[in-house]
C-alpha positions as CSV (number, residue, x, y, z in Angstrom):
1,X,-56.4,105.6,30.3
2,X,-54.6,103.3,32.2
3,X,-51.2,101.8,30.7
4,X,-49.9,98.3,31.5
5,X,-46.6,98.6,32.8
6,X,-45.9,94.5,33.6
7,X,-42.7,93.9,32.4
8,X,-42.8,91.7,29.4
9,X,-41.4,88.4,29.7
10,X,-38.5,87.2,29.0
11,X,-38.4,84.4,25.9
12,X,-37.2,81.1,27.0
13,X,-33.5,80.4,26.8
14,X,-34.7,76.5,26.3
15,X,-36.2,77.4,22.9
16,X,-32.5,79.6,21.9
17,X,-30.5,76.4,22.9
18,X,-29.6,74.2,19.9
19,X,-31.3,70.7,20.5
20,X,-29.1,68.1,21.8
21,X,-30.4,65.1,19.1
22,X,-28.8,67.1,16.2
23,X,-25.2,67.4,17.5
24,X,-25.5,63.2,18.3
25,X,-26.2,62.9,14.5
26,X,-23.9,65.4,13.0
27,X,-21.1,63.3,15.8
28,X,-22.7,60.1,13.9
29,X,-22.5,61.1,10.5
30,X,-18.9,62.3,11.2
31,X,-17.7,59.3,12.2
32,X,-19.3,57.2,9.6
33,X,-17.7,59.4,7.3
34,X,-13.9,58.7,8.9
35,X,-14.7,55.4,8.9
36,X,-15.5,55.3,4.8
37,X,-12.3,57.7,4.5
38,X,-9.9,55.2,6.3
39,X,-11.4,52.0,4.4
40,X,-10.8,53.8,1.1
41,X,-7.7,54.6,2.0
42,X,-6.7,50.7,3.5
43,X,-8.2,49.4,0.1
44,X,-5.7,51.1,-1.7
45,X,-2.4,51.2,0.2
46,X,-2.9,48.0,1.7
47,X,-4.1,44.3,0.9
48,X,-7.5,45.0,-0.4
49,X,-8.8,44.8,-4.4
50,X,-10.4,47.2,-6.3
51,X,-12.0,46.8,-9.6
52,X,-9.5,47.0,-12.4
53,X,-9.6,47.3,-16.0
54,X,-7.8,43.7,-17.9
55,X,-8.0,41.9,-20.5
56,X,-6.8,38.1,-21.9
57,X,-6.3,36.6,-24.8
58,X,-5.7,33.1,-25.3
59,X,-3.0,31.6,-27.8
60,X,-4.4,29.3,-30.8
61,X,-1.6,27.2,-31.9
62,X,-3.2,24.3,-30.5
63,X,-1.6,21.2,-28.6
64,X,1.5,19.5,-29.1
65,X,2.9,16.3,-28.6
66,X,5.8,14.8,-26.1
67,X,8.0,12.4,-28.4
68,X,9.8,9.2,-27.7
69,X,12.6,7.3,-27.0
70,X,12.8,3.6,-27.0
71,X,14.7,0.2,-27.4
72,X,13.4,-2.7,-28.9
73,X,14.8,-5.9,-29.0
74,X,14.1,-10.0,-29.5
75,X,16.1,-12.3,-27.9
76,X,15.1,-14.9,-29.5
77,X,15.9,-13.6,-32.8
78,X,19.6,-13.1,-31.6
79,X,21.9,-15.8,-33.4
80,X,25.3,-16.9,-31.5
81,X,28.0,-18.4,-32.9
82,X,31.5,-19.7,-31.9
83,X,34.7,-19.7,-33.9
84,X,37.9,-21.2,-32.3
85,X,41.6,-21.7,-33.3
86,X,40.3,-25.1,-35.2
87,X,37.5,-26.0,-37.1
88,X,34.3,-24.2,-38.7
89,X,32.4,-21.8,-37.3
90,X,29.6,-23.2,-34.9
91,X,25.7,-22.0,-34.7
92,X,25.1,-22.2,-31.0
93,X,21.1,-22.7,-29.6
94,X,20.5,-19.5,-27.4
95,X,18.6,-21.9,-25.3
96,X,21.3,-24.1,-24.3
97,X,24.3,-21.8,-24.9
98,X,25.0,-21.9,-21.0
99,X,26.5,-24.9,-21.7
100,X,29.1,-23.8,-23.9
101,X,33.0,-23.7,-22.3
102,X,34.9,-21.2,-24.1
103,X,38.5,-21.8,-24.3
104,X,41.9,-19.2,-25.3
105,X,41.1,-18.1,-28.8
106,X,37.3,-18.0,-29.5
107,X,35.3,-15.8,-30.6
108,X,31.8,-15.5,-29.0
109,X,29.3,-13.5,-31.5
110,X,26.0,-12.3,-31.3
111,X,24.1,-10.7,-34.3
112,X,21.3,-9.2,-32.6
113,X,18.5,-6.9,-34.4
114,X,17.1,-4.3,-32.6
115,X,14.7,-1.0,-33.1
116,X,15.5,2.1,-31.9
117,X,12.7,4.7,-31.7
118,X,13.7,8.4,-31.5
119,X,11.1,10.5,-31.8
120,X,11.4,14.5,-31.0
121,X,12.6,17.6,-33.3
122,X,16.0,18.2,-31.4
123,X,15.9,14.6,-29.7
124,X,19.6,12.4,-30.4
125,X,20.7,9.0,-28.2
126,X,23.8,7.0,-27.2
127,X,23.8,3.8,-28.0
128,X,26.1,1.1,-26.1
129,X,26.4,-2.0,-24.2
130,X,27.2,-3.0,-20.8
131,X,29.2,-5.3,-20.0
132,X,29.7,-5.1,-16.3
133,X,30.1,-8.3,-14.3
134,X,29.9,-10.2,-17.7
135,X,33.6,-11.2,-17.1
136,X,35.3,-11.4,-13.4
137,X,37.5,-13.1,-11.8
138,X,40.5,-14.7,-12.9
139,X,38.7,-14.4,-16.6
140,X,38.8,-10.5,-17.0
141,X,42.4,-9.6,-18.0
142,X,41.6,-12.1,-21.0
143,X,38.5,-11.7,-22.6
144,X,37.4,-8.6,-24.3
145,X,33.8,-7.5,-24.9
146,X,33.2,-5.0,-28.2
147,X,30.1,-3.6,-29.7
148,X,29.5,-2.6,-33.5
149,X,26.4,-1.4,-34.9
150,X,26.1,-1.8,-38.6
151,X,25.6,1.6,-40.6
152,X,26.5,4.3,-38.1
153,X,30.1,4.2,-38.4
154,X,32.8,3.9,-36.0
155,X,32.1,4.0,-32.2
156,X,33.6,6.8,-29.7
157,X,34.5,5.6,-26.4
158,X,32.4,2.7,-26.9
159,X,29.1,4.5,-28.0
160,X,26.8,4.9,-31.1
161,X,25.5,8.9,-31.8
162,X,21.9,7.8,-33.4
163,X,19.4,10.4,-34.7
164,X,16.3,10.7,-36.1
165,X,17.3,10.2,-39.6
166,X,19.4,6.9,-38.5
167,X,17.2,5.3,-36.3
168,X,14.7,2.3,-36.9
169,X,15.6,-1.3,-37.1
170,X,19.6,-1.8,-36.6
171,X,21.4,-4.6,-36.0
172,X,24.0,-4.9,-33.0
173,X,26.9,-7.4,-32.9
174,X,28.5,-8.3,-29.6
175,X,32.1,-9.6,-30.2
176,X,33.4,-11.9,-26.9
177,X,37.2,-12.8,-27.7
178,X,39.1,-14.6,-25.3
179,X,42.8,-13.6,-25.7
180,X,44.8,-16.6,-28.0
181,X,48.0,-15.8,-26.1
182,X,46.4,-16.5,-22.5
183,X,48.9,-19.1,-21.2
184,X,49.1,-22.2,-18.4
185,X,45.8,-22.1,-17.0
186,X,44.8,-19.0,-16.5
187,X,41.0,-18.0,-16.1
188,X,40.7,-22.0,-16.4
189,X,37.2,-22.8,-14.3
190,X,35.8,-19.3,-14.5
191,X,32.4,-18.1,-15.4
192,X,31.5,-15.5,-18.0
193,X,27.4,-14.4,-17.5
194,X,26.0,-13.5,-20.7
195,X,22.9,-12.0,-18.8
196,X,24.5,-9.0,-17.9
197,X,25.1,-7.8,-21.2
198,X,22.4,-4.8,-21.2
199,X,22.0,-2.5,-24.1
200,X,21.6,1.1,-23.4
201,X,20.0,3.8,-25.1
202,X,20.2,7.6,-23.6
203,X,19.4,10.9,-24.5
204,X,22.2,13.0,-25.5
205,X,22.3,16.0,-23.2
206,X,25.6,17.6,-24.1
């Protein structure tokens, strides 16, 4: 009986080596795995948005309303008239009043109506009048220009306090007097322009 003494071969070493395929996708998955960890983690400590829980709700009171404030007046419903140291007192035409020559005691007058609209649960206005560059020159140390408003009392510092429950149609009257004790000939020749009387009506803000 004969016995086969050929060594026995060795087994491969290729087939005891790990493949290298594997280890490229376990590297592949790794780093696809970082990546996801570091985008998480830049979505929430940095400038990203994630899906939150909220909620709204909206208010049902409805729409409101901006009020008013306004001044109305006709011209041509104003009436002048002109009383002096002698005689009656004079109607005057608006239309040709430019052609009046006012002279040391007379008063100048106009009854003007007028509408004031105030419209606005805390709104109040200042009424008053203007009377810049009505009288210059020579003329201005003698004639005075006053305002009164019928039914809202006295005037402070020249102005009218109107509210809601005292506006609607008023009337204004615009006293001109030139001073009786203005002597010689002074503020002979001078003009006194009536167009730049300007009613005023502003919101109170104080």
């Amino acid at each position: 009986m004969s016995v086969d003494l050929a060594p026995t071969p060795a087994p491969s070493r290729r087939r005891d080596r790990p493949e290298a395929r594997p280890q490229t996708r376990r590297r592949t998955k790794g780093t696809a795995i970082a990546a996801i960890a570091a985008g998480t983690a830049l979505l929430l400590g940095g400038t990203g948005t994630l899906a939150v829980w909220s909620t709204q709700t909206a208010l049902t009171a409805g729409p409101i309303e901006s009020g008013n404030l306004d001044l109305l007046l006709d011209t041509t419903e104003g009436v002048w008239t002109l009383q002096g140291l002698v005689g009656g007192l004079l109607t005057l035409d608006p239309a040709t009043i430019s052609a009046v020559r006012i002279v040391p005691g007379d008063v100048l007058t106009l009854t003007q109506p007028l509408e004031v609209v105030l419209e606005g649960d805390t709104l109040a206005g200042d009424l008053s009048l203007s009377s810049t560059d009505v009288v210059g020159g020579a003329l201005a140390p003698y004639v005075d220009v006053d305002l009164a408003v019928t039914g809202l009392g006295s005037a402070v510092d020249d102005t009218y306090r109107i509210t809601p429950d005292t506006d609607g149609e008023l009337t204004a009257q615009v006293t001109i007097t030139f001073d009786p004790a203005t002597t010689g000939q002074l503020g002979a020749n001078t003009t006194l322009d009536l167009s730049n009387l300007v009613f005023s009506l502003t919101q109170v803000a104080d």
